[in-house]
N, C-alpha and C positions, 0 to 999 in steps of 0.2 A: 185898812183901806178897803172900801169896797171895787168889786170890778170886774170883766166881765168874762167868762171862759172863750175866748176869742183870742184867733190869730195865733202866732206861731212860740209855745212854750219850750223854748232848752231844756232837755232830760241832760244839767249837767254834769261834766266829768267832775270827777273828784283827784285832782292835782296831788303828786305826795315828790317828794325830794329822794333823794339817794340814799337817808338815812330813814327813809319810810315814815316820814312824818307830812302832815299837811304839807302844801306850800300855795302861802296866801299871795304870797308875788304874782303866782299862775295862775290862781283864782282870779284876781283882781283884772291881772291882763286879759284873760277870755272874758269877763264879766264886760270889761269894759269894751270888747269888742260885739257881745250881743247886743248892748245897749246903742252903739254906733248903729250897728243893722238895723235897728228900731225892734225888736223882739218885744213881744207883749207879755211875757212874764218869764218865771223861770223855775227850774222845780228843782228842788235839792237832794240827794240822796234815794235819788232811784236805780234801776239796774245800773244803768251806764257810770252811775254816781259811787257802785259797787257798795250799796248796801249791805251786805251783809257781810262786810269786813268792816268798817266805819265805826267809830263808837258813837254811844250820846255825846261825850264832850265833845270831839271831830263835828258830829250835826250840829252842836249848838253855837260851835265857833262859825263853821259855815254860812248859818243861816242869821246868826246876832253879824256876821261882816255884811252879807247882801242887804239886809235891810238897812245898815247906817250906810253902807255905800248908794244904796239905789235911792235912798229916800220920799216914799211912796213916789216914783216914777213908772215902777212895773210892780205887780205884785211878787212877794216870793212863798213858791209852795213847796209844803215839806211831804216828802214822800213817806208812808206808813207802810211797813212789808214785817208784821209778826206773827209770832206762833200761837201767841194765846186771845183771848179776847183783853185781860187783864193789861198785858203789855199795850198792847195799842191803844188802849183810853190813855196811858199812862203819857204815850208818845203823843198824843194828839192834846192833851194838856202842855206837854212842855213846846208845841209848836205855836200853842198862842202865846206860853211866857217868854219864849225865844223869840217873838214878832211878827212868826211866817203871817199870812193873810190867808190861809188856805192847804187842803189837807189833799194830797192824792192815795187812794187807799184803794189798795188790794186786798184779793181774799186773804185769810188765814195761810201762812207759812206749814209747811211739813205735814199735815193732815190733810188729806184731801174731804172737805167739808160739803155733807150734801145741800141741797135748795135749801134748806129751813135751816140749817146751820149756817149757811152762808151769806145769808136774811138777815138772821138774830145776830150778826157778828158786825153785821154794815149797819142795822139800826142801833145798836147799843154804843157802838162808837161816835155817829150822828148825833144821837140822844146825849153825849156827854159832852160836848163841845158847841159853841156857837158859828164856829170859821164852817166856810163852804168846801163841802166836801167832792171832790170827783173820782168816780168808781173806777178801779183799773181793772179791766177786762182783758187777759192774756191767755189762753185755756191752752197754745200750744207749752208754752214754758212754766205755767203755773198748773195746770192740770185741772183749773174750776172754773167752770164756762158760765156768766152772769150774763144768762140769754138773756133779749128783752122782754121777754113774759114776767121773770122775777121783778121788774122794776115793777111793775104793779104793787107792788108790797112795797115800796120804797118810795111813792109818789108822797105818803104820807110825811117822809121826813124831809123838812123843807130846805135842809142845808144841804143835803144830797142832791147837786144841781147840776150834775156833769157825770159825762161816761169817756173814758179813754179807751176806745177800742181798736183793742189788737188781737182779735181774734182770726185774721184775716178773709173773715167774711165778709165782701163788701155788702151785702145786701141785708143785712144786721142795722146799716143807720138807716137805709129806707124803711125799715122796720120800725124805728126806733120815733123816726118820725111823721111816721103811718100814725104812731102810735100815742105818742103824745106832745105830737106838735115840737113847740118849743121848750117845752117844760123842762128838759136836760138839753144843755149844750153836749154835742157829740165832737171830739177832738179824735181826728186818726192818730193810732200809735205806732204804725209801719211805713219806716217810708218811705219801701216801694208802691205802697199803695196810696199815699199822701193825693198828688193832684186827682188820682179818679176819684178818691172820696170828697174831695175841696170839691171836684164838680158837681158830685154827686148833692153836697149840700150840706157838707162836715162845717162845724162851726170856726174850726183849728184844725191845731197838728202841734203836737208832742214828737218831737223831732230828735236827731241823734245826729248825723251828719253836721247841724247845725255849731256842734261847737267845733269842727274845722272850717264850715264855711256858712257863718252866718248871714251874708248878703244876701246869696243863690238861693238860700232857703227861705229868709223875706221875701223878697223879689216872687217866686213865685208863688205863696200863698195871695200877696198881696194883687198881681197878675192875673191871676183866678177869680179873685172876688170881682175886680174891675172888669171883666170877660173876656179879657184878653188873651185866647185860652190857646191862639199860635204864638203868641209873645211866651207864652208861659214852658209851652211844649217843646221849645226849642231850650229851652234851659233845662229842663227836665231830663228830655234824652241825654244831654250832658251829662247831667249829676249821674243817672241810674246808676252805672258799675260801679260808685263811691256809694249810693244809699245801700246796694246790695251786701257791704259790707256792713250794716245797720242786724241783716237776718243771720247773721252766723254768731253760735256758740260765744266766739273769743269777739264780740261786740267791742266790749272795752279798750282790748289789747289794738285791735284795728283804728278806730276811730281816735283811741287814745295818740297810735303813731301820724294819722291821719291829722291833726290839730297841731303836732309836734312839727310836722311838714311844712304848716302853714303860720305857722310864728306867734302859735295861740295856746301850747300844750305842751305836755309830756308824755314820753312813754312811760313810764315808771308806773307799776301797776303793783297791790298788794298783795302778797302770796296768799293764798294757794296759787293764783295768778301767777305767772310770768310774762318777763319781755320776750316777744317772736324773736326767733332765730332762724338763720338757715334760710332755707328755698322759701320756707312758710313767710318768712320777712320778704323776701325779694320782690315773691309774688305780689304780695299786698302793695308794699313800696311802690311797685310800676302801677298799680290801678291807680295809687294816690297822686303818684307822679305825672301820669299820664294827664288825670285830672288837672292839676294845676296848669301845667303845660299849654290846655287848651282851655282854659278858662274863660268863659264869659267877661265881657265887660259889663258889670255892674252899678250904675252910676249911684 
């Protein structure tokens, strides 16, 4: 399906049971609670999604159930996080045979790859697939900063259409389009930083808080774009202390008990990972708590 990098994408979790296997019950039930929210796509097997414990078959079950569940309603994008160049043609083949409509791609895994490595890794992947690609831009957790000077070199490849940037520079998408207009949709990938960028003129938002509270996070991309921007800011200050657990290490473990709170998830995370314990739960628990407690009414 074609469509358009716009509005608000779920980075989602990845569900697994007590015997550490998928569980598509869980999938299905948050799936179906983005879709209520109205979320404009969904992206599979990204950080939150805990990539790099998941296997192909785990990604290809995920992504072959989102598409017969969603039925071109939203698009579904598979997220690319490998080590070689080899590997990730290989994954972005099996995301068109699997269905997805679109690739999110990061730099190269484990090597830290200079500009012209980092280049020739994002056009050789573009160059072997037709699905629309968007650059993922993290330099604090991935260590490879895809400034927008390099996209110069990238305007050539015409499925390269998007940037998810979480470098937490806000002044990178004024940059970006200073620099070339609209030619890449720019999606914030932080988000504490979400509505200044939506103000600023972000096309989206790649979200995480989202799969515990998919409404609050529609609601105010959609808020922003309308200019509603005190309707908007009063939900915002709300969420903060719940997006702020979006910037920490144990992202997963958080957000994952975070969804569990709200009748959408599990805690159940894959080892190396573990479940919080102790004070470190409590703490968390009361921001999430707190959260719902005072929860906006979202119609």
């Amino acid at each position: 399906m074609s469509f358009e990098w716009k509005g608000v994408f779920p980075a989602l979790l990845t569900p697994f049971n007590e015997k550490d296997e998928l569980d598509l019950d869980m999938f299905e039930k948050n799936l179906a609670a983005q879709v209520e929210a109205n979320v404009h796509g969904i992206i599979i097997g990204g950080s939150l999604g805990e990539a790099s414990t998941i296997t192909d078959k785990e990604k290809e079950e995920l992504v072959e159930f989102s598409v017969e569940y969603l039925n071109e309603k939203i698009p579904v994008i598979l997220n690319i996080a490998e080590s070689t160049t080899k590997a990730a043609i290989e994954q972005a083949a099996n995301a068109k045979r699997w269905g997805a409509d679109g690739i999110m791609l990061l730099p190269p895994m484990r090597y830290k790859t200079d500009d012209r490595e980092t280049i020739e890794y994002f056009k050789a992947v573009a160059a072997s697939s037709e699905l629309p690609i968007m650059i993922y831009n993290n330099p604090p957790d991935y260590k490879i900063d895809t400034r927008p000077d390099m996209f110069e070199e990238l305007v050539a490849c015409k499925n390269i259409t998007a940037l998810k940037e979480s470098s937490r520079d806000v002044t990178n998408l004024t940059r970006m389009k200073n620099r070339f207009g609209d030619r890449f949709k720019i999606l914030c990938g932080v988000d504490t930083l979400a509505m200044e960028e939506l103000c600023l003129g972000a096309d989206g938002w790649v979200a995480g808080l989202v799969d515990a509270f998919p409404k609050e996070t529609v609601a105010i991309y959609e808020l922003v774009k309308a200019g509603k921007i005190e309707e908007a800011t009063k939900i915002y200050r709300w969420f903060m202390p719940l997006l702020e657990l979006d910037i920490h290490s144990k992202l997963v473990q958080y957000i994952k008990l975070a969804a569990q709170q709200t009748g959408i998830g599990s805690e159940y995370v894959r080892a190396p990972r573990l479940t919080l314990i102790g004070e470190e739960r409590e703490r968390v628990l009361k921001i999430i708590n707190d959260g719902i407690s005072s929860r906006p009414n979202i119609q």
